[in-house]
C-alpha positions as CSV (number, residue, x, y, z in Angstrom):
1,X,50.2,94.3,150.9
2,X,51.8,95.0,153.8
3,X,55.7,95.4,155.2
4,X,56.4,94.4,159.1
5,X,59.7,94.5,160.1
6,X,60.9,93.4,164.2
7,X,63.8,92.7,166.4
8,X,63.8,91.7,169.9
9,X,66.4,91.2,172.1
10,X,66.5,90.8,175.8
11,X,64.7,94.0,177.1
12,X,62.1,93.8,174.5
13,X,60.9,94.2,171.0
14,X,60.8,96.8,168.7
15,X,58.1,96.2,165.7
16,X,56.9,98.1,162.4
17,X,53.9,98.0,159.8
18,X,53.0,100.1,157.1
19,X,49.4,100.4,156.8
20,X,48.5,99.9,152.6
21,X,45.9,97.2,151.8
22,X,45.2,96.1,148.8
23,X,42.3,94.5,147.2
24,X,41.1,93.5,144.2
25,X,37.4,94.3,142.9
26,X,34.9,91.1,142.2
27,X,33.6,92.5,139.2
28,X,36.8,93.8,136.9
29,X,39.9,91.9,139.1
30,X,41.1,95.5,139.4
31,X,43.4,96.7,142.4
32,X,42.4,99.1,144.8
33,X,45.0,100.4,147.6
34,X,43.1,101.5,150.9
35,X,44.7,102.1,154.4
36,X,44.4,100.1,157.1
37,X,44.9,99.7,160.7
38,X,46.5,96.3,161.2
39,X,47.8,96.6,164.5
40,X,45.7,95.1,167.5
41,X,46.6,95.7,171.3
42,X,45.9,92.5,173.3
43,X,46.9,93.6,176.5
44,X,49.0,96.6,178.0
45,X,52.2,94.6,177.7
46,X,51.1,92.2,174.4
47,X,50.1,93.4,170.7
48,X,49.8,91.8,167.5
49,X,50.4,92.7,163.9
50,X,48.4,91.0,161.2
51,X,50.2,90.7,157.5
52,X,49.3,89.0,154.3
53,X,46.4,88.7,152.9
54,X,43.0,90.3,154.8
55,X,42.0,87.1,156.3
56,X,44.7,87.8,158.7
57,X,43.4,90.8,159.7
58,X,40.0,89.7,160.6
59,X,41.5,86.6,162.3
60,X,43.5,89.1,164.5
61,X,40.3,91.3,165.1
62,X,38.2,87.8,166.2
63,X,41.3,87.1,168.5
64,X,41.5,90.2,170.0
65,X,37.4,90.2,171.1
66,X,38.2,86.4,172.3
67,X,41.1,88.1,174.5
68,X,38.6,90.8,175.6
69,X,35.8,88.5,176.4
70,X,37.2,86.2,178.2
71,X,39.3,88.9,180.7
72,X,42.9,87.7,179.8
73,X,45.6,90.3,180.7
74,X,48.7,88.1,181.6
75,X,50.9,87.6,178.3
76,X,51.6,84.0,178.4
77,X,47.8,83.2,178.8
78,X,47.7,84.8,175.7
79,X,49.9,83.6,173.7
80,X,49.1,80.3,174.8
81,X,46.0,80.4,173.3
82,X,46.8,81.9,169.6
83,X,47.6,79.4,167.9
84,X,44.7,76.7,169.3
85,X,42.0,79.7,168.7
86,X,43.6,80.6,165.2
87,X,44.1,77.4,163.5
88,X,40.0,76.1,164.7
89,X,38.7,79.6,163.6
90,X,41.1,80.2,160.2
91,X,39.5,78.5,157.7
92,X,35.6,79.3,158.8
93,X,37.0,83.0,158.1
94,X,38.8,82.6,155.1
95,X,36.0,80.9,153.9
96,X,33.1,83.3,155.0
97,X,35.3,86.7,153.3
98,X,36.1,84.3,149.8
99,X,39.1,83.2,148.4
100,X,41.3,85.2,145.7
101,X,40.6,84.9,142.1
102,X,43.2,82.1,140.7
103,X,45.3,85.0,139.2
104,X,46.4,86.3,142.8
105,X,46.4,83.1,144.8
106,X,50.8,84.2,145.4
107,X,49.2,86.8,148.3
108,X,47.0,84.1,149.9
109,X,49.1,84.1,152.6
110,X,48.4,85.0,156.2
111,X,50.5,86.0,159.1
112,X,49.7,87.1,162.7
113,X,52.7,88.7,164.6
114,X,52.7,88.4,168.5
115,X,55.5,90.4,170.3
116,X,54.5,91.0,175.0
117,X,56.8,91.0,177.6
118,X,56.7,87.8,180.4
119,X,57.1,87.7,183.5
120,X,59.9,85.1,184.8
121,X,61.4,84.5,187.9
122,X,63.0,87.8,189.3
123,X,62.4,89.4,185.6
124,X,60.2,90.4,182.6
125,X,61.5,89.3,179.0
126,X,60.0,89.1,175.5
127,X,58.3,86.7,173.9
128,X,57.5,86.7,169.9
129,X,55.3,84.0,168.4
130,X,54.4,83.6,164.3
131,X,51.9,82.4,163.0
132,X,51.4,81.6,159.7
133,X,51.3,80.0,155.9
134,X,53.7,80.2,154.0
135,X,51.9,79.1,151.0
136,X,48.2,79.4,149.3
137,X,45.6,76.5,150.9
138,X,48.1,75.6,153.7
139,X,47.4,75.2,157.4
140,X,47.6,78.4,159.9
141,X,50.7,77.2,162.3
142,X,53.8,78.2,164.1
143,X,56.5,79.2,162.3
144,X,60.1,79.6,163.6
145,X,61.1,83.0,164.0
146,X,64.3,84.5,165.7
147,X,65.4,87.9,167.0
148,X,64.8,89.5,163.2
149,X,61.9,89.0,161.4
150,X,60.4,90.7,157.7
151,X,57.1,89.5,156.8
152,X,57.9,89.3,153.6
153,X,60.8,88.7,153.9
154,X,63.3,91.3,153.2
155,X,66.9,90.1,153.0
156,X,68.7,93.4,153.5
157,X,67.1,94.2,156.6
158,X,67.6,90.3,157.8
159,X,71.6,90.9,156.9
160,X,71.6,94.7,158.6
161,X,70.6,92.9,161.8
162,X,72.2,89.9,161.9
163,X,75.4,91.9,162.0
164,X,73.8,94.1,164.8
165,X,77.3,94.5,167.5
166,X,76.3,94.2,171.0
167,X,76.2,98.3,171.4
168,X,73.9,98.6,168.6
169,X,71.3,96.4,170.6
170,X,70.5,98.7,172.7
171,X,65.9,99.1,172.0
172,X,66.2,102.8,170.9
173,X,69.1,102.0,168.4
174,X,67.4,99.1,167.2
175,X,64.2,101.5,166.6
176,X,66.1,104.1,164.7
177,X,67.6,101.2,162.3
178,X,64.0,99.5,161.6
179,X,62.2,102.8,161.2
180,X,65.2,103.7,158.9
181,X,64.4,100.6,156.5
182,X,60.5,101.1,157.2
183,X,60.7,104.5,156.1
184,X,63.3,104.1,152.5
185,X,61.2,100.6,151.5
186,X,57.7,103.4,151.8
187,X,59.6,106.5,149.8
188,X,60.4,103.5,146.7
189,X,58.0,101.1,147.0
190,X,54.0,101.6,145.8
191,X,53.3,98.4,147.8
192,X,54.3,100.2,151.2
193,X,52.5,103.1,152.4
194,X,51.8,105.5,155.4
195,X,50.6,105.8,158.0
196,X,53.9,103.9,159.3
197,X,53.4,102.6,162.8
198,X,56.0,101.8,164.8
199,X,55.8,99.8,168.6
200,X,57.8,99.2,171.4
201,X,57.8,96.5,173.5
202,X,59.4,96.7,177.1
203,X,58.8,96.5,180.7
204,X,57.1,99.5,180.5
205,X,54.7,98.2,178.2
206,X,53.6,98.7,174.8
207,X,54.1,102.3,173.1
208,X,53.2,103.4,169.8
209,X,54.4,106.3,167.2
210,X,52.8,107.0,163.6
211,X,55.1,108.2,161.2
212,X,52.3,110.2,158.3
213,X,54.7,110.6,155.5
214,X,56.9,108.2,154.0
215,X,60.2,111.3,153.3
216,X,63.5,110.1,155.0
């Protein structure tokens, strides 16, 4: 399982992940929890979150080498070429690592967060991309997203920021409220665990805290 929470608005993006995954054994169908790193850096000013089911994860990973190999640095080269390289290498990987057993097909879902910074004329700004399936067996493509996003999604949080005013979008503000939410959902919920990882996304780049224990 896995909780991402993000919000950006015009000088950037602030993003969140726990770090929980969970499997299921091949022999007895049994759960195991493990940690995981799901966050991948693509570039000094672009990084990706992978959610859902492990698939994602070593989608991202096969991205991120493309992105190395090939010497990409500028973020809309990048993002330009996620969701041609994810939707012709998806299904090879879902198929290679197996599907779920029939009982847990509900978390055959995939999702891969994008969140850089641009450059435009006289300016840098953010740009978020989602990629993803919504249900088991369907295509990898882009989904809609706007300035708040909960993969799952998380209503509450969705509400808290719509009704953001304009002094509360100031970035750090904004990172105090998602880390807030990040950090109650991991103190009651088994499904969400530490280490929680938190990133900011601005002119200066990507930056990265941990947060090791789930106490408010």
């Amino acid at each position: 399982m896995t909780q991402v929470f993000g919000y950006h608005t015009p000088e950037g993006a602030v993003l969140a992940t726990d770090s929980l995954a969970l499997t299921f054994d091949p022999q007895t169908n049994e759960p195991q929890r493990d940690v995981v790193r799901k966050v991948l850096r693509l570039s000094s000013h672009c990084v990706l979150i992978a959610a859902g089911a492990g698939h994602g994860l070593a989608l991202a990973q096969a991205f991120a080498d493309h992105v190395r190999k090939s010497g990409l640095q500028e973020s809309d080269g990048i993002l330009d070429q996620a969701l041609p390289f994810c939707t012709a290498h998806w299904l090879p990987i879902r198929n290679r690592l197996g599907a779920f057993f029939q009982s847990h097909e509900d978390l055959d879902r995939t999702y891969l967060l994008f969140a850089a910074m641009v450059q435009r004329p006289g300016r840098m700004e953010p740009r978020v991309l989602l990629l993803g399936c919504d249900e088991p067996g369907e295509p990898l493509t882009a989904l809609p997203v706007g300035p708040a996003v909960a993969i799952p999604r998380h209503m509450g949080f969705e509400m808290r920021m719509a009704r953001l005013s304009a002094e509360e979008k100031d970035l750090d503000n904004v990172e105090k409220i998602v880390e807030g939410f990040l950090v109650r959902l991991a103190a009651q919920s088994e499904d969400v665990a530490p280490p929680l990882i938190f990133l900011r996304v601005d002119k200066d780049g990507v930056q990265e805290r941990t947060r090791h224990e789930a106490s408010p």
